[in-house]
N, C-alpha and C positions, 0 to 999 in steps of 0.2 A: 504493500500500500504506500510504502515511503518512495519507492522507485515509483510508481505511477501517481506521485503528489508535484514528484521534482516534473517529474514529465511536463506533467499540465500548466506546472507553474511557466518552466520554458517555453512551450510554446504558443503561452496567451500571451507573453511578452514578446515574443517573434509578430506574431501575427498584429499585434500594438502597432510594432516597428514599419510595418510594409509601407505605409503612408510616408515616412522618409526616404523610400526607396523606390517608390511608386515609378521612374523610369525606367530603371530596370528590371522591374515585376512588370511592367508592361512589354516591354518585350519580349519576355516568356509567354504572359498570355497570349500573348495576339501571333508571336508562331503556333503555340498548340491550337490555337483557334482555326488558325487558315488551314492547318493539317483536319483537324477534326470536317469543316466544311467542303474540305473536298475530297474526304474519305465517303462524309454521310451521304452526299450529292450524286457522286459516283452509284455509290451502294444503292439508293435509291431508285435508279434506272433498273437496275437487278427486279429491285421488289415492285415496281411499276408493269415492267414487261412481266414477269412472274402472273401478277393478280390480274392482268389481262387474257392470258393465255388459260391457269387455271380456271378463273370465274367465267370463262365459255362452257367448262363441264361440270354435267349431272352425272351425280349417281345414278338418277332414277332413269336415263338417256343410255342408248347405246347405239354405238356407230359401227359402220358393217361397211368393211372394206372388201375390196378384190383380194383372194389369198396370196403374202405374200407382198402387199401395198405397203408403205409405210407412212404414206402422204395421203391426202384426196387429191392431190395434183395428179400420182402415178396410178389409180386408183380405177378400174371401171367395171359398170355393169351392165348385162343385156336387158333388156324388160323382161324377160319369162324370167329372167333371175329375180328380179324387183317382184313380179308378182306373186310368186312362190312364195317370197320370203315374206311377203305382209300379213299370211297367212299362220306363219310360225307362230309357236308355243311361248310365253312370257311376253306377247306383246300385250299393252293394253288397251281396249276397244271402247269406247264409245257411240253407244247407240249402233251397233255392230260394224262398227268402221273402224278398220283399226288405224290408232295412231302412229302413223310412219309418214314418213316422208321421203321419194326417193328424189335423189338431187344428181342439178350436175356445177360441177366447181371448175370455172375457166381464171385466166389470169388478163388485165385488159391497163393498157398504156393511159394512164393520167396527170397531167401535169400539179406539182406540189403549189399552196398558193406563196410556200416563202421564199422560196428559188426560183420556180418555173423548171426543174427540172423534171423528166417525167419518172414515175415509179411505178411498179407494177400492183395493182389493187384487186381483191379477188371479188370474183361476180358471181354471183350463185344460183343458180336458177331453182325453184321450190316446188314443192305442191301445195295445196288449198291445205292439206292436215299440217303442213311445217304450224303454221299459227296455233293450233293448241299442243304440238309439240316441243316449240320454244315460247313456253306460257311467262316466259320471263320478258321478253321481247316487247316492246311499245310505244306505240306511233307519237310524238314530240311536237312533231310541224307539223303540217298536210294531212295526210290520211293514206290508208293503205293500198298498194296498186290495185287493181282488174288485172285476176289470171283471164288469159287468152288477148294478151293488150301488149304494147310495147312503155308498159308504163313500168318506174322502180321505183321503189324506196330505197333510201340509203343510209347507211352507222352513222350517229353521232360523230366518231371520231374521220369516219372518210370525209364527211362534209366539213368539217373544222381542217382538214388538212391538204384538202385539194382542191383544183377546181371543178365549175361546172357543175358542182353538186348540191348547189340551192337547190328550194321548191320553185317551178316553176321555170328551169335551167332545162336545157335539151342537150343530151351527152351523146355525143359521136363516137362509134365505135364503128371501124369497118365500112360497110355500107350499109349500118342500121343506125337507125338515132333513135333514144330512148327517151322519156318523157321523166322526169322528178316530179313527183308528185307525193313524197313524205320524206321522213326523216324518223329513224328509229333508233329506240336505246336497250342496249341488256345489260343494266348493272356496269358498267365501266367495261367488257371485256373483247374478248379477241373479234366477237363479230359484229362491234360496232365499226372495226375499217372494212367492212361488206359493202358491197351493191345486191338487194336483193331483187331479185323477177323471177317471170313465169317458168317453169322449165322449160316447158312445150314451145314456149318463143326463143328462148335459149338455146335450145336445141336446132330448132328449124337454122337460127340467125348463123351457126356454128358447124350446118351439116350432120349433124351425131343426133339422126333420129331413133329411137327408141334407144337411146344409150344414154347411161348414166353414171358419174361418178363412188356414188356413197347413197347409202338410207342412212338415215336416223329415224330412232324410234323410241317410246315411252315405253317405258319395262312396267309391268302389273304392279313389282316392287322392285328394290336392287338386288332382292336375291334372284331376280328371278333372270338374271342372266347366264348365269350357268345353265338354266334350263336353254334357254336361245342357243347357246352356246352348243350345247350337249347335240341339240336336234340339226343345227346346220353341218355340224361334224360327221352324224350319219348320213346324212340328205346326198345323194352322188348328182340330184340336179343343181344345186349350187354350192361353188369355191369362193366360199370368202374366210374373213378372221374378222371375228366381233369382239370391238373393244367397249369396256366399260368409260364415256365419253369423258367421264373428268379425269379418270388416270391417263387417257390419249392424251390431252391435252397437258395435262403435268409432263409426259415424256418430252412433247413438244419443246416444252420453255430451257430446259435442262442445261441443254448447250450454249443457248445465248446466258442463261442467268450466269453459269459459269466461267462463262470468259469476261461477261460483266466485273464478278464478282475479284476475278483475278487481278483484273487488272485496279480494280477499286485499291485492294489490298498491294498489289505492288505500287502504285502510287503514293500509297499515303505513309507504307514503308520509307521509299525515298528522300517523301515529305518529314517524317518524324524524327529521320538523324540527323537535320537541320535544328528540328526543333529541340532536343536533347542538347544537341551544343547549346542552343540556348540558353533554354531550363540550367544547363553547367556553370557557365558563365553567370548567369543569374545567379545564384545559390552560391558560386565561389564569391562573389559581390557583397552578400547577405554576410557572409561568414568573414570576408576580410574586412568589412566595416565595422560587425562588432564583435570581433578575436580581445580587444579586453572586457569587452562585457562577460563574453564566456568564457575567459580566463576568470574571472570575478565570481563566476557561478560554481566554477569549478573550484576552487581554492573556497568557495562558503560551505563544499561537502558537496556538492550537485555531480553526481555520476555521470561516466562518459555516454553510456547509452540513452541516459535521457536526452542530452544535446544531441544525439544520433538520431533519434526519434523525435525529437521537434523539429528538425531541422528539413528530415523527409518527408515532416508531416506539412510545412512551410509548402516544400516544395509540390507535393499533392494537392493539395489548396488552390496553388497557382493552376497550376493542370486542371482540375476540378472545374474551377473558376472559365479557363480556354474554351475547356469541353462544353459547357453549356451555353460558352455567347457561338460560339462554332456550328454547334449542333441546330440552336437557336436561328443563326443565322441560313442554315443551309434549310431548315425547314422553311422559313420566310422566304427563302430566294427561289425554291427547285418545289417545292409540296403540290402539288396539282398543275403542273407545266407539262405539256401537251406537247406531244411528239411523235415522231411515227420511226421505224428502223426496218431492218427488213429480217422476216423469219428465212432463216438459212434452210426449213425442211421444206418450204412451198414456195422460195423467191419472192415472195409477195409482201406486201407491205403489212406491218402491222401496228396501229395507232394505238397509244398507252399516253397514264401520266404520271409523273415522278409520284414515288410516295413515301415519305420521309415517315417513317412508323414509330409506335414508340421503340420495337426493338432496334432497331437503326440509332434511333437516339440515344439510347441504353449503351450501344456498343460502340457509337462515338464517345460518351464519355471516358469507359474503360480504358477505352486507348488512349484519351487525353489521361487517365489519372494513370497507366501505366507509363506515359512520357513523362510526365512527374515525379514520377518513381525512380528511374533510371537517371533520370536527370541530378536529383538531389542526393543521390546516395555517396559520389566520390566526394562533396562537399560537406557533408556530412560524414563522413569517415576523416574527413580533414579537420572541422571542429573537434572532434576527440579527441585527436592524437597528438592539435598543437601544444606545446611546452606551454604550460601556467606562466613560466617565468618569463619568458621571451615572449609572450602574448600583452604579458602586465604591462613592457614597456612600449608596445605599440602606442603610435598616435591615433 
């Protein structure tokens, strides 16, 4: 209790002191700041593209690929396959219709509105049941197209990031012009950079009559995929592989989150042995300015470890302090900033927005209080060990 009395007393009298040193406590905070802001900022693209790509999938959804597809781009089906399969075991029916949808997924050239450069956006052509299949889905602007029409609705996130995709905008594709006539949202995710329309016009527009990339469909429950699963497995009239929709879509983001997440972290490495020399220089500043105060401390009985321990604690503080204007900062600047990049497993664009979370926040501080940490500890091994006597006669 006496070693953690000396403790407390040192470092309430350090932390006194900062306001006389406040220029060079500033420049530790405001490196560990800039480190933490563009670690959390970074990271955040991670968890942005992430909760887009995930929040496109249900559990209670399953997506029914060509066996052996890994995309819906490489992906295709004949209609006697589509019709076979609407038929299957674990789908759920309404009013004896079942809910499925079979689709076809093309890719179509549109110019960015912040560039003008063009990127490739995906178009998806439906059926009438897609609507109570993606019961998440919902018209914002306009209203919903007419199957059998050349009219579309389009994602939130496509119309914020390209042209041409107001209501009331006529979009050139080929030698077909389409009509905008809504604007749709699902929760922030991967199919708000969508163009949706008819299939059957999609088809005809494309050539690929009775052909089609993927179904989707409503499972009775989510156990009840295994059963789909089990029954397309015997079926020798259709080859496909049925995925449960939200773990497709989790495989999906894997690769971008990780090379995100990579590079987050070797950046803000980089960034942090900047800010350590910092944090050093600070703390050796702190301790050469009052080497006879704690020469004073020492010589009143005050043990070497408690000067050890306020002194990292000093320097944690400082860090502490970085980390939440940093954090602070990068929430404020990056938190719902709209963007679009491109998914490496479809070429195709995909619109998200930063999302600075609290774990993001959480694990910018860490890393500011672990810059803190490393930073004060050679300085504080240095308060201990200076000579009482040689310390007494500094100025």
């Amino acid at each position: 209790m006496s070693w953690l009395r000396q403790t407390i007393a040192v470092l309430l009298l350090n932390l006194r002191t900062i306001p006389s040193r406040l220029g060079s406590s500033m420049v530790a905070i405001i490196g560990i700041a800039g480190v933490v802001i563009v670690f959390v900022s970074v990271l955040s693209i991670s968890a942005g593209f992430s909760a887009a790509m995930s929040g496109a999938g249900s559990r209670e959804r399953a997506l029914i690929l060509r066996q052996g597809s890994d995309t819906e781009m490489t992906s295709g089906l004949e209609g006697m396959e589509t019709r076979i399969l609407k038929d299957a075991p674990g789908i759920r029916h309404e009013g004896g219709t079942p809910l499925v949808s079979a689709e076809l997924y093309v890719i179509v050239d549109l110019p960015k509105k912040t560039t003008g450069t063009t990127a490739n956006v995906p178009m998806r052509g439906i059926e009438p049941a897609a609507v109570k299949v993606r019961d998440e889905a919902s018209i914002v602007q306009g209203r919903m197209f007419q199957f059998g029409s050349n009219e579309i609705v389009v994602g939130l996130g496509a119309n914020r990031q390209f042209q041409n995709l107001n209501v009331g905008d006529t979009l050139v594709t080929g030698q077909n012009r389409w009509q905008v006539v809504g604007v749709f949202e699902t929760d922030g995710s991967v199919s708000e950079t969508e163009i949706w329309c008819d299939v059957q016009t999609l088809q005809s527009v494309y050539r690929r009559v009775n052909s089609f990339s993927l179904m989707l469909a409503k499972l009775d429950s989510p156990n009840s995929l295994e059963t789909l699963e089990a029954w397309t497995a015997k079926n020798p009239q259709v080859k496909v592989d049925v995925h449960r929709e939200s773990e497709y879509y989790a495989s999906r983001s894997r690769i971008m989150t990780g090379l995100v997440n990579g590079l987050g972290f070797g950046i803000a490495t980089l960034m942090a042995i900047g800010a350590v020399f910092g944090a050093v220089l600070t703390m050796y500043t702190a301790v050469a300015s009052r080497a006879r105060e704690i020469a004073t401390l020492r010589a009143l009985g005050f043990n070497s470890l408690s000067v050890v321990v306020s002194v990292l604690a000093e320097s944690i503080v400082l860090g502490g302090i970085g980390g939440v204007i940093g954090a602070l900062g990068a929430y404020a600047a990056f938190d719902g900033f709209q963007t679009s990049t491109m998914n490496f497993q479809t070429f195709s664009q995909v619109a998200f927005a930063f999302r600075v979370t609290p774990t993001l926040f959480i694990t910018g501080l860490i890393y500011a209080l672990a810059i803190g940490l490393i930073g004060g500890l050679l300085p504080a091994v240095r308060a201990a060990r200076l000579p009482i006597s040689k310390a007494l006669r500094e100025l």
